[in-house]
N, C-alpha and C positions, 0 to 999 in steps of 0.2 A: 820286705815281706810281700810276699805276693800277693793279689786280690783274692779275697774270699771264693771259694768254687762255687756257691750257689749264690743266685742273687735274687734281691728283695727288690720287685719294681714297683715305687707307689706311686699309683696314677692320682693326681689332682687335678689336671685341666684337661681339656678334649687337646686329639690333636693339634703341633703346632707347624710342622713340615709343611711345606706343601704339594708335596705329593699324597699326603696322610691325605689332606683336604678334599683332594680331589678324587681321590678314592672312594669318601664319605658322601662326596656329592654326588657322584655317580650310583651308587649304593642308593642313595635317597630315593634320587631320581626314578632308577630301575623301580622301587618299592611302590613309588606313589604312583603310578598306574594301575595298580592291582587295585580289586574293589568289589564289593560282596553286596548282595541284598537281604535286605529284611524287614521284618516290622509290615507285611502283608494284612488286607481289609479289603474288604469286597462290599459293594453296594447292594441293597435290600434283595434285589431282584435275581443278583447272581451276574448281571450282566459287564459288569467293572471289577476292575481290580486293582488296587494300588499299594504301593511298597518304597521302600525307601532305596537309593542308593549312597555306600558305604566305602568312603575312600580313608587311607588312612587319617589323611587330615582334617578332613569334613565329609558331613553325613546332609548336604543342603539342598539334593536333587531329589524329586516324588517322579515316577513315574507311574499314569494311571495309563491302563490297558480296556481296550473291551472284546467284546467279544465276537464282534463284526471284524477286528484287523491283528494283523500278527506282529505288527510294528508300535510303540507308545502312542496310542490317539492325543493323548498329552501331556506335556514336562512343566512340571511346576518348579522351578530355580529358588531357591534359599527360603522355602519356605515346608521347614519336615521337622520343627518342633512339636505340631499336632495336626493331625487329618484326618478327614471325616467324609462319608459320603452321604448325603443329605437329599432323601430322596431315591428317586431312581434315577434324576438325572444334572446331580448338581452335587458337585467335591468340593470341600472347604479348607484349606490349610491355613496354618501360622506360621510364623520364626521371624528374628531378626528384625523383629520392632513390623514387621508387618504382617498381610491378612490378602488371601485371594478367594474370590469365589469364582468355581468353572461352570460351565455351562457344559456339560457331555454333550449333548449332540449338536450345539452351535459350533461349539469350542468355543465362546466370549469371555473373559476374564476381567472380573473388575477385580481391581487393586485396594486396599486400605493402606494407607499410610501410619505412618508413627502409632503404632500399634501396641497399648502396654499389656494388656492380656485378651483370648480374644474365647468363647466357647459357641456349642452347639445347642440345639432344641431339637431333638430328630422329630420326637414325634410330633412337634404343631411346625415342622418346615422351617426354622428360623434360627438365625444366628445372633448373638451380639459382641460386639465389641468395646471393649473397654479403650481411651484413646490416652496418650502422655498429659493431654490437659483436664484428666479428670471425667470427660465427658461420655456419656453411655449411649450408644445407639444399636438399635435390634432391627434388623432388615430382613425381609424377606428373601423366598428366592430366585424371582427377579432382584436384587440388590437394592428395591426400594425403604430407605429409611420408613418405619412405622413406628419409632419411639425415641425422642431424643431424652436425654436428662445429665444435669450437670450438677457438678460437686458428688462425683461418684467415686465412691475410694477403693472397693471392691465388690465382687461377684459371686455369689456360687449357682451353677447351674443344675439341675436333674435333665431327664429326658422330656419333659413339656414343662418347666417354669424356672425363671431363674430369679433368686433373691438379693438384694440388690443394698448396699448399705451408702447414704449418702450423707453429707455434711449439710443443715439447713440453720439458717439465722435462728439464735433467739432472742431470748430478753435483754435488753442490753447489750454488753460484747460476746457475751457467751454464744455460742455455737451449739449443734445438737446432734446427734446422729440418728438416724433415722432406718427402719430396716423396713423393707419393701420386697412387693412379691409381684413378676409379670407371670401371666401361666399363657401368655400366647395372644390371649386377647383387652385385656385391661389390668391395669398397678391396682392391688391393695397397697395398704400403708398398716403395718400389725405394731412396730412397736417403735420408741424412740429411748432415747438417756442419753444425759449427760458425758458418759461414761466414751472410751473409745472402745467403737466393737474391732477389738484383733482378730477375729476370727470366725468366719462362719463354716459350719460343714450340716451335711447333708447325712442322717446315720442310716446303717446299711437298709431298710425296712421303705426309706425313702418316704416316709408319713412324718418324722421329726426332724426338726432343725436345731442345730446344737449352736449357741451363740457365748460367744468367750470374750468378755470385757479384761479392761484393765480399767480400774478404778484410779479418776484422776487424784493425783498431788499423793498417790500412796505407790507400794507397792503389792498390794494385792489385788488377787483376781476373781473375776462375778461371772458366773456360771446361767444361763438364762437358755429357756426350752420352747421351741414353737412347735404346737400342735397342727400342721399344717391346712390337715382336713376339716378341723372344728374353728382353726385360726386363731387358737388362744395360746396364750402366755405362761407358762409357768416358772415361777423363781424357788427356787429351793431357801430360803429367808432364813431359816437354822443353822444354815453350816455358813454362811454370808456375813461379809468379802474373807476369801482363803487366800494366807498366807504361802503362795508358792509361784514355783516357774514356769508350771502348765497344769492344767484343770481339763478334765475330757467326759464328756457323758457317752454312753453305751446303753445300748440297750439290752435287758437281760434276756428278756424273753418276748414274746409277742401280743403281750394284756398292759401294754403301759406302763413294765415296768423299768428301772433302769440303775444301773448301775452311774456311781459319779467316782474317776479316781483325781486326787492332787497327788504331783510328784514333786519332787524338790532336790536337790543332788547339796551333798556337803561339799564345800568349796577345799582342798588341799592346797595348802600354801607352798609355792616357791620359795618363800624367804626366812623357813624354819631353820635354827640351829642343825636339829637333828633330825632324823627318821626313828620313830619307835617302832619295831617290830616284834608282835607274840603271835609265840605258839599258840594260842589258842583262838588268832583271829580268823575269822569264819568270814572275813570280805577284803581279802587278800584281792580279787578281782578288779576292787574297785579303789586299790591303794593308791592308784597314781592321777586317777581318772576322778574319784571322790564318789562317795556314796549315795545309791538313789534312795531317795525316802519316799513311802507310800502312806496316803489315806484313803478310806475307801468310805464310801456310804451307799447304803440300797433303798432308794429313792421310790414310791408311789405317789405320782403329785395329784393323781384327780381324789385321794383320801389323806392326800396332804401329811404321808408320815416320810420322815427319812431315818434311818437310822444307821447310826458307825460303824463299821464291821471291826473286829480285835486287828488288834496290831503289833502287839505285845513281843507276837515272837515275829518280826517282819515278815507277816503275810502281805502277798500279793495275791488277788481275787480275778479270776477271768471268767466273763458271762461265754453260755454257749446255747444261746435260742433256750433257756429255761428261766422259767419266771421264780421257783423255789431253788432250785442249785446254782451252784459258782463252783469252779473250780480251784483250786487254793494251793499256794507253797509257801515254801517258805524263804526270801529272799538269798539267808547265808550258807554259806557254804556245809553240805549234809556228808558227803561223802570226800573228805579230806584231799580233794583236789587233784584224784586217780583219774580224773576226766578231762582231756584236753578241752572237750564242750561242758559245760556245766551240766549235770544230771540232780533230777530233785527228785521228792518225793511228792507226790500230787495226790492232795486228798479233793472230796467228794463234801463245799459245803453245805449244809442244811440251814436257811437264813431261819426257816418255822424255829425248828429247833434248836439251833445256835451252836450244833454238833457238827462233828468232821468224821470221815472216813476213809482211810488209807483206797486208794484205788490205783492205784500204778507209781512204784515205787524206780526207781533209779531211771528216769524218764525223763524228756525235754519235750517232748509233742504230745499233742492230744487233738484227736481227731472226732468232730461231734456230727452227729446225724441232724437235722434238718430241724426236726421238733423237738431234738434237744435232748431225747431221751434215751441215746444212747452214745456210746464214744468207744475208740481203739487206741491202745497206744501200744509200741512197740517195746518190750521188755530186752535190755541188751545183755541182761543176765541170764536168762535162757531161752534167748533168741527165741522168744512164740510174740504173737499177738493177743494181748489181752482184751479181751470186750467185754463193757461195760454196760450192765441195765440200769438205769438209775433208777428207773421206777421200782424195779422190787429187787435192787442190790444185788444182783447176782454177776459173774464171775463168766467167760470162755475162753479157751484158750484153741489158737491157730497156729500151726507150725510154721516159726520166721523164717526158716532154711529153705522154706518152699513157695511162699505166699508175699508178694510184697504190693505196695501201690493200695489200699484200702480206701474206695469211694462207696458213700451211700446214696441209697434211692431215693432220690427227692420224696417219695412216701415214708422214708426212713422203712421199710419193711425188710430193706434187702442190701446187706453187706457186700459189693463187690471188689473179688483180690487178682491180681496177675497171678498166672502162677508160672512155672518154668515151662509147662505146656498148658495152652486155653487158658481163658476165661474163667473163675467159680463163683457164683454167686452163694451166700450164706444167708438162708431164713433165719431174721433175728427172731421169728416166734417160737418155728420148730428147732431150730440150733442145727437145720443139715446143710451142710456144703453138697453142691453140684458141681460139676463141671457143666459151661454153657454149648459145650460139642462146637465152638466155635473153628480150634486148631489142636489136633489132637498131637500137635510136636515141639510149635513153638511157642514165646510167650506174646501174648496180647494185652497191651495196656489201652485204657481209654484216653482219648485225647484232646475231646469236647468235654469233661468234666470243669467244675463251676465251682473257683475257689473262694472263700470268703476268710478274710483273716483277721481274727478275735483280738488277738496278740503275739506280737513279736518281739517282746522287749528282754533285756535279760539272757539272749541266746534259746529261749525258748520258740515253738511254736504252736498257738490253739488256733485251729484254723477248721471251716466247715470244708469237705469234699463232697460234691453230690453230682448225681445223672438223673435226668431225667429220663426215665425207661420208658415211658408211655412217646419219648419221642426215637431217633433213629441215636444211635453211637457212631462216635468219628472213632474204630480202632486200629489200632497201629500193630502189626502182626512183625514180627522179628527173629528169624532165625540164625541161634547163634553160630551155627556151624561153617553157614555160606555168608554170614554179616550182609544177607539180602534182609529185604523189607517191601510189605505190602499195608496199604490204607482200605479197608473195610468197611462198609457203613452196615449196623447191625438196627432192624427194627423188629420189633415182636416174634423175634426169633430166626427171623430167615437176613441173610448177608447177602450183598451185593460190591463187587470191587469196584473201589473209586479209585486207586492207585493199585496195578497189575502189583505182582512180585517184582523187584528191583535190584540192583546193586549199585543204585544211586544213595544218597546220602538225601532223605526226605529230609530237609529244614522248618519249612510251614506248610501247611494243609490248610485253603478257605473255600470256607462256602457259607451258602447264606445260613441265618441261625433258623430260619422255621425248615431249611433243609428241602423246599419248594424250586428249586434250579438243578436241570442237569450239569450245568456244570460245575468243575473245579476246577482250582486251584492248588498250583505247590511249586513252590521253590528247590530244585534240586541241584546237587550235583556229585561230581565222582572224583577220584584223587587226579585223573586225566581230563576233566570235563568241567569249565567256570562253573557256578550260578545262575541258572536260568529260572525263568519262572514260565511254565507251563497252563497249556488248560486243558480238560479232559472234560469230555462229551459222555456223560455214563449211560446214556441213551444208546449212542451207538457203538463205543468205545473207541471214539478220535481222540487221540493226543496230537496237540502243535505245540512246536515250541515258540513261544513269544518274543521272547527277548535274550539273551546269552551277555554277561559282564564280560569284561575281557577278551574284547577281542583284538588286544595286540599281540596277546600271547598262544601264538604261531604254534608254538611246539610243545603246549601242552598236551593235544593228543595223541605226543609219540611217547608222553610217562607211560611205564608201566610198576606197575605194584601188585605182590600176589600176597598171599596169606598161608604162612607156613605151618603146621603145623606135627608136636611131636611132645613128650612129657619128659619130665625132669626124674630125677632118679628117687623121689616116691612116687611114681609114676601118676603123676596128676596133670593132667592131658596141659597144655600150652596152646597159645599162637603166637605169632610173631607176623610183622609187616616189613615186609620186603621192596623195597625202593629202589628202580633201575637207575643207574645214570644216563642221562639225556645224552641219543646218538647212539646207545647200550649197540655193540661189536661181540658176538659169540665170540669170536676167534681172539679174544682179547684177555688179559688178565685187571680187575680192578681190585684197587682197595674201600676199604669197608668202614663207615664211624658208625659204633653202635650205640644209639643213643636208647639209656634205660629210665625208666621211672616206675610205674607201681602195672596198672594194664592200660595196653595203647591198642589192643588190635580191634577196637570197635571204632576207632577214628580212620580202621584200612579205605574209606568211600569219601572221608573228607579233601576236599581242590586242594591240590601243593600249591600255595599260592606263595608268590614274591616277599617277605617283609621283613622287615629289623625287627627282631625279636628282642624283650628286654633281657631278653637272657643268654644272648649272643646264637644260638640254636638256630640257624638259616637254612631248613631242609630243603629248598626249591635253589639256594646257589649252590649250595654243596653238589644236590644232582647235575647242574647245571656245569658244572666244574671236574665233573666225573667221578661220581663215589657213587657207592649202594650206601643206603640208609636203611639201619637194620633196626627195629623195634621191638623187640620181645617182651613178651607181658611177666611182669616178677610178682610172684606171690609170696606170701609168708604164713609160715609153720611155725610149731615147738621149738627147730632147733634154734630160731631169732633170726632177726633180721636179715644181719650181712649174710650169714651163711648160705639160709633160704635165697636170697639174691644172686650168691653166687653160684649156687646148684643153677639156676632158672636160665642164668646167662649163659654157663657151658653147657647147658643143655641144646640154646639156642646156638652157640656155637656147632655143636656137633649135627646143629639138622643144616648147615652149611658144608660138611666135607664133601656132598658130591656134585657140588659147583665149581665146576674146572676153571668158570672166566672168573670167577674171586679169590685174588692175593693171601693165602690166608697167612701170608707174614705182614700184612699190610692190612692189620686191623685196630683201631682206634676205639678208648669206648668213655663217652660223654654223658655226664648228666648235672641239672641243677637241682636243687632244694636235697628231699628225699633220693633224688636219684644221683645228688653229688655224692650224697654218704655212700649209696652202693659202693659208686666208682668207689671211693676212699678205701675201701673195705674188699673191694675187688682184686683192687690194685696192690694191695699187703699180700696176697694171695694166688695170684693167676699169673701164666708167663706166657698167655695169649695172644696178649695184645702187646700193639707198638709204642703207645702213648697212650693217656689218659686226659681229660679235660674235667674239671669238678667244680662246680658254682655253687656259691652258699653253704657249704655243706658243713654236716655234724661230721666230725673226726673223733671226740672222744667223748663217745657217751655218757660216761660214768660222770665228766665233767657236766656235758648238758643235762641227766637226771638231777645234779643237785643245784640248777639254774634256776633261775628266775626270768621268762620270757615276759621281755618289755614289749611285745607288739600285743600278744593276749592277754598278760596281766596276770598270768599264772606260774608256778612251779612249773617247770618243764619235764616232771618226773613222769605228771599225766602224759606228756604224748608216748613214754612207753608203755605205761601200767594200763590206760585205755585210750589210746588216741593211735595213731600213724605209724607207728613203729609196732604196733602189733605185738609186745612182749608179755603184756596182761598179766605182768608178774611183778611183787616187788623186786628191789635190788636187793634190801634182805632176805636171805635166803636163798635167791639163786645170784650168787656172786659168780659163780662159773660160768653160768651163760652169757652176764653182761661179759664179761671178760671175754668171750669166747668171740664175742659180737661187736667186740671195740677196735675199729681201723687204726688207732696208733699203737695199741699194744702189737701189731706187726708190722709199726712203719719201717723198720728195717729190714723188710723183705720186696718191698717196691723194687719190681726188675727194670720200669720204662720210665720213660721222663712224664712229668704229672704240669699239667697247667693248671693252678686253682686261683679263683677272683671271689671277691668279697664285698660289699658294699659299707663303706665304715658305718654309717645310720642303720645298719640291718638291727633289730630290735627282735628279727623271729629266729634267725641262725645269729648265732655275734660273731662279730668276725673274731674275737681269741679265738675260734673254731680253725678256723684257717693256719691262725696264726700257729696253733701248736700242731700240725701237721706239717705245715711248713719247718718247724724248730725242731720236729723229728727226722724230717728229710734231711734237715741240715746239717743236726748232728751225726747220722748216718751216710753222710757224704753219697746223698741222692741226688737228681735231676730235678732241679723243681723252680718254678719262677709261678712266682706270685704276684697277684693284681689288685689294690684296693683304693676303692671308688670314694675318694672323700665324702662326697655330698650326694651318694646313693644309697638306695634300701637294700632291699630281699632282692628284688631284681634294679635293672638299672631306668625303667622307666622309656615310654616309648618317642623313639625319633630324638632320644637327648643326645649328646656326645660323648656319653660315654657307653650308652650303646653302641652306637656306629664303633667306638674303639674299640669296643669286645667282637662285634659281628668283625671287624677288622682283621683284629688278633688272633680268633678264630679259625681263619681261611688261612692265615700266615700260618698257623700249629699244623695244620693236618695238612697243610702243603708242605709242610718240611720233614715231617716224619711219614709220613703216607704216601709221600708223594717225590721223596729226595729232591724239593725247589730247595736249597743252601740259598745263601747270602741275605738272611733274614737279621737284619743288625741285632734285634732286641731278644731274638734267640741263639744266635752266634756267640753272642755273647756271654751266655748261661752255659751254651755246650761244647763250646771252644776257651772255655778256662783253664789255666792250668791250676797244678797246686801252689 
C-alpha cells in the first residue's frame, strides 16, 4: 500500500540538520541588528532629551541628547530600568543591580554599585538608593551622601519626600519596624509595630500614605493610614486584622474620605475527582483561575465611622474623585457571556442613602471628570455616549459613530471628543457641542492628556481623563486619506505647529510639562526611513535630525510602499499597503504574498524592519528575497465573516490588474489568528491564488461557537455574538449564516496547496481547529501539510526555535510555489506523492 498522499508533519524539537542551523543563525544574526527607540523624557528646561534604545534582546543603552549637538552628548550602558532628569543638569538611571548619576555639562559619572532599588526627589534635587545590604543613602546632586541609614527594607518615594520603613531592636529578641519620612531636609519617625509592613504606597492625591501589614504568626492583614500633612495615624480598629490576600485603601473623594477593599480569590483544586458544571453559573470566567471575593468599607477616620458596603449580590464598588458616590457592579456574569470582554451593568452608588441607580448598562469603562461629578461611558448597544450628572441624575447622549476619545477639563466644565473632523468641546452646563475650528477635515486627538486609573481589575476600566485648558494641548492632527500627520500645540484658542504635516510615522512627542521651551522632541519614522529622534526649533522652524537607528541597513531607502486605494462591492471605500521588493525592475514580472488580517493601512508609515516574528510573517526578508507584500484592509458586514473577507480581498485583488510587473498567477495569501480563518475561508472559495499559508486559525465555526476558550476563560460563542468575528447574532436562528460562514463546510473546494501550523498549548485557537481542516483536506484528497508546535501557544514566542522553524518554513513555501525553487525535501514530499 502506498503512502498516505497528504502528510502530517509534527514538529517537536527546533531544527536538527545542520544546514537548518545554520540558516537559523543567520536569520538570527541578520534580526539582531535591527533596533528601535523609545520611552523619550526631556529635562525641565527643554534642553535634553533621553530615550531608550531597543534591540531585540536587550533594551540596556539610554541615550541622552541636547540641544547644543546633533550626536549623543551621552551613553548610559545597562542602565534603562528607570531614568530620570534631575534638574537641568543632572540624569539619573538604574538597572542591573546598579545606579548612575550624569553630570550634562561635565559629562562626570559616578557609579553605584550593587544596587537593589534606587528612586528620585525632583523637586528638593535628590536621589536615594536603596543598596543589597539593606542600607539607605540619599545624595545630592553633586553625588554627596547627605543621609545614611541601615536595616532598611523598603522605600516609597513622591516628588520631595521619601518614606522609608526599617527594621530596629527591641525588647528582648523582638525586632520592630519602624516607618519613617525624609522630605529633603531632616527624618520624621510617624509610626512603628511589631507587625511586618508589606507594603507601602503613596495614594493618587499624594497627602496619604497607605501602609499594609501582615500580622505576625497569622494570616491576616492590618490596613494603617498616614495623614502626611498633619502626620497622624489612622487605624481603621473595626474591620481589624482581615482575613485576605490583599487589602488596599483609595481614596473616594477629596474631604478624607476613603474607600478600604479586601480581595481574596477561591483556590480551585487540581486534585478533584471531577468538574461540576451549571448552567446557571454566572462565574464561568473564573472556573479555572478561582473566584475573586470582594469586601468593601467607606471609611471617614477623622469621625472615626467605617462602614460595610452590601455584598450580597457580589458587588464591586469603585471611587471616582466623590466623597457621596461609588460606582457599583455586580461581579457575575449579567449578560450570558455574548461578550468576548466582560460587559456589566454600572449603577450609580448613594453611600447617604444606601440606594443604587442603573447608569450605564452593558459597559466595561467609565470615564470620570475631576470633581467627580460627572462621567461617560460608551454604550455598545447603541453605539452613543452616554454622560452622566451625578449631581442632579441626569442623562446625555453623544453620537459613538462620530465622537470618540472623551477627556474632561481639569474644571470638569467641558467635555472634550475627537471627532472624524476637529476637535468638539461639549458644555456640561448648557449641554452644546462645538466644534473647536481646530481642523475642519481631519481628526485631532489630544496627546498631553493626564490619565488616572481608579480600577482595572475584572477586565474593566474606571479611569479619570482630563486637560488642562488653561494651559497649551500637545494635538495630533491625522488625515485618513493621505495617513499623513501633524503635532499642534493649541492655547486659548489660537494653534501653533510643533510637528509640520508628515508622512512619517510620529512615535513620541516631548516637551517640557510647563510647555516654557521652544523646542521639541519626536521620534519618527517611515516604512523606508529607521527611527530617529528629532528636534524642532518652533521659534524658527528648524528641524535636525539627531540620531538615526540602523545604520547598517543600507537599502532601506530604496523600500517603496504606496497606499491603494479602491471599494469592495458594497461599495465601501478600502486601502490597502503596497510593499515593493527590494532592487523593484519595472521591466520585470513579480509574485505577490497577501498577507490579510482585519485593517493594516494605518501601519503604511511604520520602518520594514528585519525580525523573527512569532508568527513566522517576515515582511522585510520576503522584500528582500523579491515579493510585493500586499495588505488590504478587511472589513465585516451582515453578510459574516468569511464572506465579507472575501469580497474585501478580491476587491484588493482587482485594484492590482493594471500592474504589468505583478505575476498575477503567482499570488499567495497568508494570515495568523483571525486572519488564518480568512485564508481558511478564502481558500474554500477563491482560484486566485497559488498557495495559502494559515496559523492558528478557526476552521469550523459552529465547532468554536460551542467551545470553551481556556486562554480567556470563556464560551467562545462571545467572540461571534459580540466580540471579533463581528456576527452579533446568535447561532439560533441564523444557522444559514454560520454555515454560510464556515471554511470546512467547503473544504473540498480548496483549489491550491494550504500550509497550516498550530501551537499544541494554544488555549485561544485549539489546535482541533487545525486538526479538522486538515482531516477535511485529507479526506478530499487536498494539498495540505501541517505543522504542530508541541511546547507552543497562539503564536510561537519570540527568537525560540520554533519560530526560527516557521520564519524557515515560511521562505521554503513561497519559494516553491511563487517562486518554482523545487528540491524542498519536506515539501516534495507532500506534493510528489503518489497514490
Amino acid at each position: 500500500m502506498k503512502t498516505a498522499f497528504i502528510t502530517l508533519i509534527v514538529i517537536f524539537l527546533s531544527a536538527t540538520v545542520y544546514s537548518q542551523r545554520t540558516q537559523d543563525d543567520s536569520l538570527k544574526l541578520w534580526a539582531s541588528k535591527f533596533s528601535d527607540l523609545k520611552w523619550m523624557i526631556n529635562s525641565e528646561d527643554g534642553k535634553y532629551a533621553a530615550l531608550t534604545l531597543i534591540y531585540p534582546e536587550s533594551n540596556d543603552t539610554v541615550f541622552v541628547f541636547s540641544h547644543q549637538r546633533k550626536v549623543p552628548s551621552d551613553t548610559v550602558i545597562g542602565m534603562s530600568d528607570k531614568k530620570s532628569f534631575l534638574g537641568k543638569l543632572h540624569f539619573f538611571a538604574v538597572g542591573a543591580g546598579n545606579a548612575q548619576l550624569l553630570n550634562l555639562q561635565t559629562h562626570q559619572k559616578i557609579t553605584f554599585k550593587k544596587v537593589r532599588t534606587a528612586e528620585v526627589m525632583k523637586d528638593v534635587r535628590q536621589f536615594c538608593i536603596l543598596d543589597k545590604n539593606k542600607t539607605l543613602s540619599i545624595y545630592n546632586l553633586s553625588g554627596k551622601r547627605i543621609l545614611k541609614l541601615l536595616q532598611v527594607e523598603k522605600m516609597t518615594s513622591g516628588k520631595s519626600k521619601v518614606f522609608i520603613t526599617t527594621t530596629v531592636e527591641s525588647t528582648g529578641s523582638k525586632r520592630k519596624n519602624e516607618l519613617l519620612e525624609w522630605n529633603g531636609k531632616k527624618i520624621f519617625r510617624h509610626y512603628s509595630t511589631e507587625n511586618t509592613i508589606e507594603k507601602t504606597e503613596l495614594l493618587s492625591s499624594q497627602n496619604f500614605l497607605a501602609i499594609r501589614e501582615q500580622i505576625i504568626g497569622e494570616t491576616a492583614k492590618r490596613m494603617v493610614l498616614l495623614d502626611i500633612k498633619k502626620g497622624k495615624i489612622y487605624v481603621p480598629e473595626l474591620i481589624q486584622p482581615v482575613k485576605t490576600d490583599a487589602i488596599k485603601i483609595a481614596e473616594a473623594g477629596n474631604d478624607g474620605t476613603f474607600l478600604v477593599s479586601a480581595e481574596s480569590r477561591t483556590e480551585v483544586s487540581d486534585s478533584q475527582m471531577v468538574e461540576v458544571w451549571y448552567g446557571s453559573d454566572k462565574n464561568l470566567r473564573s472556573a479555572r483561575t478561582g473566584k475573586r471575593n470582594y469586601r468593601f468599607w467607606y471609611w471617614k477616620p477623622e469621625k472615626k465611622i467605617i462602614t460595610e458596603l452590601p455584598s450580597e449580590k457580589s458587588q464591586v464598588y469603585v471611587p471616582l474623585n466623590n466623597s457621596r458616590y461609588l460606582w457599583m457592579f455586580s461581579s457575575k456574569e449579567v449578560y450570558n457571556y455574548i461578550h468576548a470582554t466582560p460587559m456589566y451593568d454600572i449603577y450609580l452608588y448613594d453611600i447617604e442613602k444606601n440606594t443604587s441607580l442603573l447608569a450605564f448598562n452593558e459597559s466595561s469603562e467609565v470615564i470620570g471628570s475631576m470633581n467627580g461629578n460627572f462621567a461617560v461611558s460608551h454604550s455598545r448597544k447603541t453605539d452613543k455616549w452616554i454622560i452622566f450628572d451625578l449631581e442632579h441624575q441626569g442623562f446625555t447622549e453623544i453620537d459613538g459613530s462620530q465622537f470618540s476619545n472623551p477627556v474632561f477639563s481639569s474644571d470638569s466644565k467641558i467635555l472634550l471628543f475627537s471627532g472624524k473632523s476637529d476637535l468638539f468641546a461639549y458644555d456640561l452646563k448648557t449641554k452644546k457641542l462645538s466644534a473647536m475650528k481646530i481642523s475642519d477635515a481631519h481628526e485631532v486627538t489630544i496627546m498631553n492628556k493626564k490619565i488616572n486609573v481608579a480600577f482595572g481589575h475584572l477586565k474593566t476600566r474606571f479611569r479619570t481623563f482630563t486637560a488642562d485648558l488653561s494651559k497649551p494641548l500637545q494635538l495630533q492632527i491625522y488625515d485618513e486619506n493621505s495617513k499623513k500627520t501633524s503635532v499642534l500645540r493649541w492655547e486659548r484658542g489660537k494653534t501653533s505647529v510643533l510637528i509640520p504635516l508628515t508622512s512619517h510615522k510620529i512615535k513620541e512627542v516631548s516637551e517640557t510639562d510647563n510647555h516654557n521651551s521652544a523646542l521639541v522632541y519626536s521620534v519618527e519614522e517611515n516604512h523606508n526611513i529607521p527611527p530617529g529622534i528629532y528636534r524642532r526649533n518652533t521659534t524658527n522652524g528648524k528641524t535636525e535630525l539627531l540620531y538615526r537607528t540602523n545604520r547598517q541597513d543600507k537599502r532601506a531607502s530604496d523600500l517603496k510602499t504606496e497606499v491603494l486605494s479602491y471599494k469592495n462591492s458594497s461599495g465601501r471605500p478600502l486601502k490597502a499597503i503596497l510593499s515593493y521588493p527590494e532592487n523593484f525592475d519595472v521591466s520585470k514580472k513579480y509574485p505577490v504574498i497577501v498577507r490579510i488580517y482585519q485593517k493594516q493601512s494605518d501601519a503604511a508609515s511604520a520602518y520594514i524592519r528585519g525580525e523573527i516574528k512569532p508568527d513566522g510573517f517576515n515582511k522585510r526578508l520576503m522584500l528582500d528575497r523579491g515579493y510585493f507584500i500586499y495588505q488590504p484592509d478587511v472589513v465585516f458586514d451582515e453578510r459574516g465573516t468569511g464572506i465579507s473577507a472575501l469580497d474585501c480581498v478580491h476587491a484588493a485583488l482587482d485594484a492590482l490588474r493594471d500592474f504589468t510587473y505583478i505575476d498575477q498567477e503567482k499570488i499567495g495569501l497568508s494570515g495568523h489568528s483571525m486572519g488564518g480563518y480568512e485564508v481558511n475561508f478564502i481558500a474554500t472559495h477563491s482560484t486566485r491564488f497559488a498557495a495559502y499559508l494559515s496559523g492558528a486559525s478557526v476552521a469550523n465555526i459552529m465547532q468554536s461557537y460551542f467551545s470553551y476558550n481556556r486562554l480567556f476563560e470563556i464560551p467562545d460563542y462571545g467572540r461571534f455574538e459580540g466580540g471579533q468575528f463581528e456576527i452579533n447574532r446568535p447561532y439560533v436562528g441564523n444557522e444559514e449564516l454560520y454555515f454560510r460562514n464556515n471554511p470546512v463546510n467547503y473544504v473540498q473546494h480548496v483549489s491550491a496547496p494550504i500550509l497550516m501550523w498550530s501551537g499544541r498549548k494554544d488555549g485561544n485557537v485549539l489546535p482541533e481547529q487545525t486538526e479538522a481542516f486538515y482531516i477535511g483536506l485529507l479526506r478530499n484528497r487536498k494539498k495540505v501539510i501541517a505543522l504542530f508546535y508541541r511546547d507552543q501557544e497562539h503564536t510561537l514566542g519570540y527568537n525560540t526555535p520554533e519560530a526560527f522553524d516557521l520564519n524557515r518554513r515560511t521562505v521554503d513555501w513561497w519559494d516553491y510555489f511563487l517562486k518554482d525553487r523545487k528540491n524542498v525535501e519536506w515539501i516534495d514530499r507532500e506534493m510528489n506523492e503518489g497514490r
